[in-house]
FIKOLZA-1660 file (N, C-alpha, C; in steps of 0.1 Angstrom, whole numbers, plus 5000, padded with zeros to 4 digits):
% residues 176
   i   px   py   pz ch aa at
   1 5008 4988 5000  A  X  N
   1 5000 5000 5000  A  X CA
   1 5009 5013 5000  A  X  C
   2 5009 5022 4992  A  X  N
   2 5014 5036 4988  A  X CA
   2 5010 5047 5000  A  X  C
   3 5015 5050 5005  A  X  N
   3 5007 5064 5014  A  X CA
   3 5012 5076 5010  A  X  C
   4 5001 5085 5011  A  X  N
   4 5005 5099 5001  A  X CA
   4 5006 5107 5014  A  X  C
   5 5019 5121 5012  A  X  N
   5 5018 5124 5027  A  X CA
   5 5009 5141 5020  A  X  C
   6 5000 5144 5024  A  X  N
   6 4994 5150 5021  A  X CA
   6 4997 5166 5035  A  X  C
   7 4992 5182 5036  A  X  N
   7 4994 5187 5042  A  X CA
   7 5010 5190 5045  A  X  C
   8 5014 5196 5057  A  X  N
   8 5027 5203 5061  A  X CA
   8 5027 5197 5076  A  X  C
   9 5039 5192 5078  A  X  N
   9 5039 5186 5096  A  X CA
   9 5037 5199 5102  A  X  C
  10 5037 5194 5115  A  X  N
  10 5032 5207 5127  A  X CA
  10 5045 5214 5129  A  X  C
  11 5059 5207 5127  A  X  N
  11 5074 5216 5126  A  X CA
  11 5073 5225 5118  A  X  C
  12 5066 5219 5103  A  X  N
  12 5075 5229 5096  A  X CA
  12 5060 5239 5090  A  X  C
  13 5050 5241 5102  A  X  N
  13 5042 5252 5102  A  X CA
  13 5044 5261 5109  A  X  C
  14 5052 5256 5123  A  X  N
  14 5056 5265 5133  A  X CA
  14 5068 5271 5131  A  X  C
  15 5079 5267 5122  A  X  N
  15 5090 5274 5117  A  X CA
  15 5086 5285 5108  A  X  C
  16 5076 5279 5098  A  X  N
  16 5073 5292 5093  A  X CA
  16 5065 5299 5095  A  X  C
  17 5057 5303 5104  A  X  N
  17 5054 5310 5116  A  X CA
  17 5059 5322 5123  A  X  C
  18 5069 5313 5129  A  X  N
  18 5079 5319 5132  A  X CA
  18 5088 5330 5122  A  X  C
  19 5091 5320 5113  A  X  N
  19 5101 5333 5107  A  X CA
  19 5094 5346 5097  A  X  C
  20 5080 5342 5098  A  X  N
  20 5067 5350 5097  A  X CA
  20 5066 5362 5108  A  X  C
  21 5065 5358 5116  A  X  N
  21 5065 5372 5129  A  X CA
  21 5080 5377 5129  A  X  C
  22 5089 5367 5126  A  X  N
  22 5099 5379 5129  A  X CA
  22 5101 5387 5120  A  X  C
  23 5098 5388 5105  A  X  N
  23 5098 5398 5098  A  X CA
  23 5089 5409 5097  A  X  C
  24 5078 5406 5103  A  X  N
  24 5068 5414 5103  A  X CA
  24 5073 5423 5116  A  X  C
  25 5076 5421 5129  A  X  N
  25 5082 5426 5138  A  X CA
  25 5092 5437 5131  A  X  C
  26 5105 5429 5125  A  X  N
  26 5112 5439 5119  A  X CA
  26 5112 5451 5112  A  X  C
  27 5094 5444 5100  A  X  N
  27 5089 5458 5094  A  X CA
  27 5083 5471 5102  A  X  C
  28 5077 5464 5109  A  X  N
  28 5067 5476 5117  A  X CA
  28 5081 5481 5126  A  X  C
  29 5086 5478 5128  A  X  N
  29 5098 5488 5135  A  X CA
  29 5104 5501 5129  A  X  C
  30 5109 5493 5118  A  X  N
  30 5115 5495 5105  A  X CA
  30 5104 5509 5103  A  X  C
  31 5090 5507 5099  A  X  N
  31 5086 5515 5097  A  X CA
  31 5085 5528 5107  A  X  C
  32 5082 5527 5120  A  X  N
  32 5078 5536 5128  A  X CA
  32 5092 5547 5125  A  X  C
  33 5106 5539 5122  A  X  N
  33 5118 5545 5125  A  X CA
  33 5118 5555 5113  A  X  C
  34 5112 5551 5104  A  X  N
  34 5113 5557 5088  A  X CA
  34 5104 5568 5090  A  X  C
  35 5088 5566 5098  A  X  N
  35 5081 5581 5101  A  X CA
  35 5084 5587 5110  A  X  C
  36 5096 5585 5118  A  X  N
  36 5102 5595 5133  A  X CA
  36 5110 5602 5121  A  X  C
  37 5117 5598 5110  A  X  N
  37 5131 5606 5106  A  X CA
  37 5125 5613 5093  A  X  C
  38 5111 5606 5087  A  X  N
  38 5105 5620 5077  A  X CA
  38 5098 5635 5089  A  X  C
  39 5093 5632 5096  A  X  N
  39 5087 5639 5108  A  X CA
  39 5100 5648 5112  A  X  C
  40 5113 5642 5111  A  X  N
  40 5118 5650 5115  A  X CA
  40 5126 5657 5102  A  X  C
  41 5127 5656 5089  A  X  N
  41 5128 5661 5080  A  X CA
  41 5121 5672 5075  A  X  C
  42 5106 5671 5081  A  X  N
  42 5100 5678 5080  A  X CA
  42 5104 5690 5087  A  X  C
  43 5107 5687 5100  A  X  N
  43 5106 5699 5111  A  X CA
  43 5119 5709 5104  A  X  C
  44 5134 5702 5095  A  X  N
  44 5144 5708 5094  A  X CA
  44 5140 5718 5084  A  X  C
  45 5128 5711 5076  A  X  N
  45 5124 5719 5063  A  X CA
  45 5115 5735 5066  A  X  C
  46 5109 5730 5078  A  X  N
  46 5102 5740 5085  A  X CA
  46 5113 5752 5090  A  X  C
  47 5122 5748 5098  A  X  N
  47 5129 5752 5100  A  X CA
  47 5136 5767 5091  A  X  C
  48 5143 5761 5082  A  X  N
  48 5148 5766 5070  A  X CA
  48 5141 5779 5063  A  X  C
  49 5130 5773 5061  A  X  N
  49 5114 5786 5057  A  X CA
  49 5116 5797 5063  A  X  C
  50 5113 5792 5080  A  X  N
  50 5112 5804 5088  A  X CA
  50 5124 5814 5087  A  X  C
  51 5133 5805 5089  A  X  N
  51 5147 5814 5089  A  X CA
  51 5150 5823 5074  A  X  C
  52 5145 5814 5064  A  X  N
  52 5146 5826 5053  A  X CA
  52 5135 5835 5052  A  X  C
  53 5123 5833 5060  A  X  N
  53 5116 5843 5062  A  X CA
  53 5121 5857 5072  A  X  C
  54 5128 5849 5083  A  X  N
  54 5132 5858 5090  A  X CA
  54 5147 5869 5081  A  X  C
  55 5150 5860 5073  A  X  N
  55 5166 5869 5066  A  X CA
  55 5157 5878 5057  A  X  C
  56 5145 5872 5051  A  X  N
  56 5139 5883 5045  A  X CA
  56 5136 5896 5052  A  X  C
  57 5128 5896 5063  A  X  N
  57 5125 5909 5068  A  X CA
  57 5138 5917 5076  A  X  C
  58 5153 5908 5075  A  X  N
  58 5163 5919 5080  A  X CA
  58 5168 5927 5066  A  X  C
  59 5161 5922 5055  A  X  N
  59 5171 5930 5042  A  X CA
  59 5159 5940 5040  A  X  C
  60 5144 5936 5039  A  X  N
  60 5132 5947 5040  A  X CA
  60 5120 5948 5041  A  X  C
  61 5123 5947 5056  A  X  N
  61 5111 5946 5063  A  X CA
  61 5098 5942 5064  A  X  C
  62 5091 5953 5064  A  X  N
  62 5075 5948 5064  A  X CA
  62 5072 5955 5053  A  X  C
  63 5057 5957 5048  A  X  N
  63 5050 5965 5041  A  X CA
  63 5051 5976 5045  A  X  C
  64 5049 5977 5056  A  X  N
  64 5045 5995 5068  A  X CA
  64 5059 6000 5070  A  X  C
  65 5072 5994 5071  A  X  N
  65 5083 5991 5073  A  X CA
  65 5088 6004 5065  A  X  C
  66 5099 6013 5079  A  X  N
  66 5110 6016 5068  A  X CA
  66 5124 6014 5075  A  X  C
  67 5121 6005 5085  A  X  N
  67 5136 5999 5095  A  X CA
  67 5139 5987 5090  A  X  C
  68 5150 5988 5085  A  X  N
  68 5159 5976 5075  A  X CA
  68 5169 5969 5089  A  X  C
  69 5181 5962 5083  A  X  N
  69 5190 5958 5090  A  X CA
  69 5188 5952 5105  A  X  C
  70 5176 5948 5108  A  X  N
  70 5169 5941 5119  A  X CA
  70 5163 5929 5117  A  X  C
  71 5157 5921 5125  A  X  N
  71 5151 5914 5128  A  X CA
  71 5135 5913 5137  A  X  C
  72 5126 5910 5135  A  X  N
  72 5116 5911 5144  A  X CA
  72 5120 5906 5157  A  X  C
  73 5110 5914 5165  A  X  N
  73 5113 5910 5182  A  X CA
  73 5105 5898 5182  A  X  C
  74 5105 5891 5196  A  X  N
  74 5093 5884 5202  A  X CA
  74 5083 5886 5196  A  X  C
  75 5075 5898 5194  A  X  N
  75 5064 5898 5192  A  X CA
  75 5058 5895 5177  A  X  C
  76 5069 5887 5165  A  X  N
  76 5061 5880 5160  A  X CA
  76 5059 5869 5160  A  X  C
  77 5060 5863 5174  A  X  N
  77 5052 5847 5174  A  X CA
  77 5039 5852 5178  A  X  C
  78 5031 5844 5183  A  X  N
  78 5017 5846 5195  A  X CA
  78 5010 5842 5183  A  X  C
  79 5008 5844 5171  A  X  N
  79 4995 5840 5169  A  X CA
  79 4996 5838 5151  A  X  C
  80 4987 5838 5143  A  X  N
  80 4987 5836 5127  A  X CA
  80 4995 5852 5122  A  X  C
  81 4981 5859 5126  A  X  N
  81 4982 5875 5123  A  X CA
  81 4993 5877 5124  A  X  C
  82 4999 5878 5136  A  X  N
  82 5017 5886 5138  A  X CA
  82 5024 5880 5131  A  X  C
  83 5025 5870 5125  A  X  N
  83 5033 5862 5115  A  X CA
  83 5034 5870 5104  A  X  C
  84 5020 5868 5098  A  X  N
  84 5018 5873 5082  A  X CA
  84 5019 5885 5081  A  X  C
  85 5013 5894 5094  A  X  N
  85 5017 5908 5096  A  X CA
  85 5032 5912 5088  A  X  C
  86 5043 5907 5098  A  X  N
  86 5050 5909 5102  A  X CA
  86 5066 5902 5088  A  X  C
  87 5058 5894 5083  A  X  N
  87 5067 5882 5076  A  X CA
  87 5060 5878 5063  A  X  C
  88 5069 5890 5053  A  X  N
  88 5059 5886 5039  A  X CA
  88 5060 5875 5036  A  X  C
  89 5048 5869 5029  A  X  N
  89 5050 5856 5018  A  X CA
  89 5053 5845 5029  A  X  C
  90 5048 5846 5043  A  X  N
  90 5054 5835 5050  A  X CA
  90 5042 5828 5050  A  X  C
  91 5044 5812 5047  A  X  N
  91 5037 5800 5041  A  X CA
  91 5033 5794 5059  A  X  C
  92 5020 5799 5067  A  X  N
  92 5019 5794 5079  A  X CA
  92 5021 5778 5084  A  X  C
  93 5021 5766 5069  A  X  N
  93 5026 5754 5073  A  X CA
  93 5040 5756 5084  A  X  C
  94 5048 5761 5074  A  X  N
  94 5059 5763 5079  A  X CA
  94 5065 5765 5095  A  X  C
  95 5051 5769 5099  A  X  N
  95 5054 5773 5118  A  X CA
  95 5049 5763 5125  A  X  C
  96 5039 5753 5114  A  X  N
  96 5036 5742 5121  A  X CA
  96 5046 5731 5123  A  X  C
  97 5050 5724 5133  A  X  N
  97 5055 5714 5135  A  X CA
  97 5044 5697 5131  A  X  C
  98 5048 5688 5128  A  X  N
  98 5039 5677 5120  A  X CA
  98 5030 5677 5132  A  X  C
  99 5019 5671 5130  A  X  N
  99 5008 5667 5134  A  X CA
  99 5003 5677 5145  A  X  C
 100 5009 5690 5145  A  X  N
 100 4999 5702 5149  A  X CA
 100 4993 5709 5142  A  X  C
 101 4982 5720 5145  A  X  N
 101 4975 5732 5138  A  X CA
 101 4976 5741 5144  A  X  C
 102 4979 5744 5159  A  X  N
 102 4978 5760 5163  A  X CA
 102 4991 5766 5165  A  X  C
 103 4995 5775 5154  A  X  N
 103 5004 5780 5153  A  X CA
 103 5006 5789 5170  A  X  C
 104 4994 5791 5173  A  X  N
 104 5002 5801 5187  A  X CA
 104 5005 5787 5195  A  X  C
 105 5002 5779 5195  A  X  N
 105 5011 5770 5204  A  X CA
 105 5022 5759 5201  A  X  C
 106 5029 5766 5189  A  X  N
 106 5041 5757 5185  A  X CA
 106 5053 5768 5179  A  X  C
 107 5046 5781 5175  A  X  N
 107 5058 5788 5176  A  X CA
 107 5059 5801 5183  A  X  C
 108 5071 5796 5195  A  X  N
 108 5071 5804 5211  A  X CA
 108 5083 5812 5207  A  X  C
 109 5078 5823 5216  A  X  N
 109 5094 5830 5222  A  X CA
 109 5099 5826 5231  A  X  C
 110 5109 5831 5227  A  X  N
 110 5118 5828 5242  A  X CA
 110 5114 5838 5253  A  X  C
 111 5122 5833 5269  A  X  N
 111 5115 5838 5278  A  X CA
 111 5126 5840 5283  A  X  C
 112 5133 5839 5277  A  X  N
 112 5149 5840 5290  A  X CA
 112 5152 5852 5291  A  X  C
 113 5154 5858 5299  A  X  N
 113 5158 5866 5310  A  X CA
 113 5175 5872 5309  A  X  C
 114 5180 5886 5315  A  X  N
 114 5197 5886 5313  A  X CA
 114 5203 5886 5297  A  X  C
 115 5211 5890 5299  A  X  N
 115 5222 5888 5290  A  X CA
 115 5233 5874 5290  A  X  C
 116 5235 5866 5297  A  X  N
 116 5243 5856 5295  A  X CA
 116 5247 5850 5282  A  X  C
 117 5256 5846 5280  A  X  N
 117 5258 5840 5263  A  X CA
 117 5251 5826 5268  A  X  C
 118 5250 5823 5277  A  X  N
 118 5243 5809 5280  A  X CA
 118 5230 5807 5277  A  X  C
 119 5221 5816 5277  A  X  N
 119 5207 5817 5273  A  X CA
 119 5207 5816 5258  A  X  C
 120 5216 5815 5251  A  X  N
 120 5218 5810 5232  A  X CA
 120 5221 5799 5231  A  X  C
 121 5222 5791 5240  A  X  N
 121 5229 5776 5240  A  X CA
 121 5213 5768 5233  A  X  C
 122 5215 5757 5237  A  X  N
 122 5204 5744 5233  A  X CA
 122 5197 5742 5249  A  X  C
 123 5210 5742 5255  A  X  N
 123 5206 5737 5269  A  X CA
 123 5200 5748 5277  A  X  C
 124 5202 5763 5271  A  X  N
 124 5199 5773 5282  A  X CA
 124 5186 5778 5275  A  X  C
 125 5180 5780 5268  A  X  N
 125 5167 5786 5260  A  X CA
 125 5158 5779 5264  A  X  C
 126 5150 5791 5272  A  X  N
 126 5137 5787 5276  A  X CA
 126 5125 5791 5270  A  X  C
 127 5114 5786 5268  A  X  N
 127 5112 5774 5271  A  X CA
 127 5120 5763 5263  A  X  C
 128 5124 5754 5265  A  X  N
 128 5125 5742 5260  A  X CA
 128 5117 5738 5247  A  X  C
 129 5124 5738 5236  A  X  N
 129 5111 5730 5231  A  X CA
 129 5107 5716 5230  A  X  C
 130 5096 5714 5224  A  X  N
 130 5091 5702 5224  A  X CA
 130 5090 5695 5209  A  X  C
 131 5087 5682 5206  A  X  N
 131 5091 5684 5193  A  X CA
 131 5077 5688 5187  A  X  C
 132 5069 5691 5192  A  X  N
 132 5060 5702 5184  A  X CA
 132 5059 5713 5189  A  X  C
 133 5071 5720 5193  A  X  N
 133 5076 5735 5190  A  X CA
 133 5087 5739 5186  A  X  C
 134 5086 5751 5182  A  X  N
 134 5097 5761 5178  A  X CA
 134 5101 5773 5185  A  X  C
 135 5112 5776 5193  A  X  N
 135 5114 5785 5198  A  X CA
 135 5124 5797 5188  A  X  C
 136 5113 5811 5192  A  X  N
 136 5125 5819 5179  A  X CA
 136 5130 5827 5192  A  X  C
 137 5139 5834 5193  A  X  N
 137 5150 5842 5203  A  X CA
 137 5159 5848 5194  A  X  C
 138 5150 5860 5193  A  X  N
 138 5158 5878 5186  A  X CA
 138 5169 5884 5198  A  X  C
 139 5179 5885 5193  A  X  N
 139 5188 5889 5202  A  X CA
 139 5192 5902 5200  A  X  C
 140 5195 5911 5209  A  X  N
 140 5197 5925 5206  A  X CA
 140 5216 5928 5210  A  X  C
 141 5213 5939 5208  A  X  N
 141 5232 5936 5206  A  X CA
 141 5239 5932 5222  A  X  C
 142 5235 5938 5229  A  X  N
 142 5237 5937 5241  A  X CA
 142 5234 5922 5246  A  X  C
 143 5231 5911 5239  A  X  N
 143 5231 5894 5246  A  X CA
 143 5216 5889 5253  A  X  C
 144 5208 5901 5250  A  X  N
 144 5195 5897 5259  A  X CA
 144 5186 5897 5248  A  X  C
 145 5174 5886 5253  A  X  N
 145 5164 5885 5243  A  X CA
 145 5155 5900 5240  A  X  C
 146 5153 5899 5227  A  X  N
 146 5144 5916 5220  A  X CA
 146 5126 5911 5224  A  X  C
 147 5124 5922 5233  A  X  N
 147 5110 5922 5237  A  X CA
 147 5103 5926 5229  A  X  C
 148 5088 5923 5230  A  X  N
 148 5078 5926 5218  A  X CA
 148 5082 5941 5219  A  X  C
 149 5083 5947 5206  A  X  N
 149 5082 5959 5199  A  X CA
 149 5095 5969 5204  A  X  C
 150 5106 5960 5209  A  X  N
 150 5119 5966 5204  A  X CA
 150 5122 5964 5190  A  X  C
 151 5131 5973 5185  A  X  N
 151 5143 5972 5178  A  X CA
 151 5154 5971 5171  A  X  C
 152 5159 5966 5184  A  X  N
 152 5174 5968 5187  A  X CA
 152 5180 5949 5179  A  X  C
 153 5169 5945 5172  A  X  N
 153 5170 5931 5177  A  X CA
 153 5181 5928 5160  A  X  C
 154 5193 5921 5169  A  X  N
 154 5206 5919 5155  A  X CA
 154 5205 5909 5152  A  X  C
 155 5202 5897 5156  A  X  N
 155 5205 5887 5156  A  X CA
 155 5194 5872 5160  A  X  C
 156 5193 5865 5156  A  X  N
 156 5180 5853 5162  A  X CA
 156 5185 5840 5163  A  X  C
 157 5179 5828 5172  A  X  N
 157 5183 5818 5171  A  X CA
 157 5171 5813 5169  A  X  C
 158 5168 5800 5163  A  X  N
 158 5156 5792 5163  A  X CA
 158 5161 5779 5171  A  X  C
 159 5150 5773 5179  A  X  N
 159 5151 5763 5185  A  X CA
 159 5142 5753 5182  A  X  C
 160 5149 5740 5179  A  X  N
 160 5140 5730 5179  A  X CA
 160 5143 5715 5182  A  X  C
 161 5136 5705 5185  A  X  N
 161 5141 5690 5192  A  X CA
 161 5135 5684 5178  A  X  C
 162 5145 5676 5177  A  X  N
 162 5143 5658 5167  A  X CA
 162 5135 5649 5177  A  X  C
 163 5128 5647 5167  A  X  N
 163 5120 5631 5175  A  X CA
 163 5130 5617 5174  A  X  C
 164 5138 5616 5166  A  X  N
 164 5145 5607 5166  A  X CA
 164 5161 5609 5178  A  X  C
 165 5162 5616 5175  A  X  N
 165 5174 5614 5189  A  X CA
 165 5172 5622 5198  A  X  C
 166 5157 5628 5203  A  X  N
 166 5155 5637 5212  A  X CA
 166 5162 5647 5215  A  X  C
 167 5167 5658 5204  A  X  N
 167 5179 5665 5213  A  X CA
 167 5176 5679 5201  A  X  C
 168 5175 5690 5213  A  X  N
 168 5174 5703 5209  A  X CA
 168 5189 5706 5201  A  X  C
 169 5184 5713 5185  A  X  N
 169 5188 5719 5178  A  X CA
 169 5189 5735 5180  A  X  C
 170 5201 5738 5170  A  X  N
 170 5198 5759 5174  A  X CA
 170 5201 5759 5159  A  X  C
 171 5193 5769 5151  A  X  N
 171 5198 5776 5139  A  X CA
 171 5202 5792 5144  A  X  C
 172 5212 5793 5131  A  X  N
 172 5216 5805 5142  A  X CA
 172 5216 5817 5126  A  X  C
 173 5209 5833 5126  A  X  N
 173 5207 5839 5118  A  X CA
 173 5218 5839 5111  A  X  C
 174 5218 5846 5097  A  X  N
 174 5233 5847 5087  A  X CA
 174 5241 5856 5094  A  X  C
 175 5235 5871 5100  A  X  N
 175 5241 5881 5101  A  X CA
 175 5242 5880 5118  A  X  C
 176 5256 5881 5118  A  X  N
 176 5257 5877 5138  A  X CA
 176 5263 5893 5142  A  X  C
% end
């Protein structure tokens, strides 16, 4: 009598199984790591905008504008208006960080206090951001942050954190 072996043993269902979840494990890893590092591609792209938004208004200004060779104070974060006010042709994606929409709560001023060179660091700028914020910090020549509707403001840093290696970035204006 012939016997036909029909089906797959119980080994070599659970081997391939096995080597079934471990690639699938790998992918989904694999993927989350690939949308932490576009997310954060994004933010660098964001980044970049604002900063050439901001070089724009040190070469000429606003519409109302006839003070060149500056930078806005503080007071154009807080909200949509003081942006666009304040910052021709600025594209409001741009102030969003991914998976936010309220520009007044992702692009802050700084709050720091004094003149110390330490308050321009990564470590010293307050607030901290998050990775869905952006901290801008107009500096005036004297080392202290430019208050809404000075100025004196020479110079800016932008601040921002990577989702992928958690760690605050500083862009730092052309003109120092």
């Amino acid at each position: 009598m012939i016997m036909f072996r029909r089906g797959f043993t119980i080994v070599e269902l659970i081997i391939t199984i096995t080597i079934m979840g471990i690639l699938l494990t790998l992918a989904v890893v694999n993927v989350g790591t690939t949308q932490a590092k576009a997310r954060d591609d994004s933010r660098k792209s964001d980044i970049e905008a604002i900063a050439s938004n901001l070089e724009s208004f040190y070469i000429s200004g606003t519409n109302n504008s006839t003070d060149f060779a500056r930078y806005p104070s503080v007071g154009v974060t807080g909200s949509a208006a003081n942006i666009t006010t304040n910052l021709r042709d600025a594209n409001l994606n741009s102030f969003l960080p991914p998976g936010t929409t309220d520009v007044s709560q992702t692009f802050l001023p700084s709050t720091n206090t004094g003149s110390s060179p330490s308050i321009q660091t990564t470590a010293g700028v307050l607030p901290q951001p998050t990775i869905a914020q952006y901290v801008y910090q107009p500096i005036k020549s004297d080392g202290s942050v430019c208050q809404s509707g000075e100025i004196d403001c020479r110079k800016f840093n932008l601040f921002y954190r990577l989702e992928t290696d958690n760690t605050v970035y500083k862009w730092t204006s052309k003109n120092q």
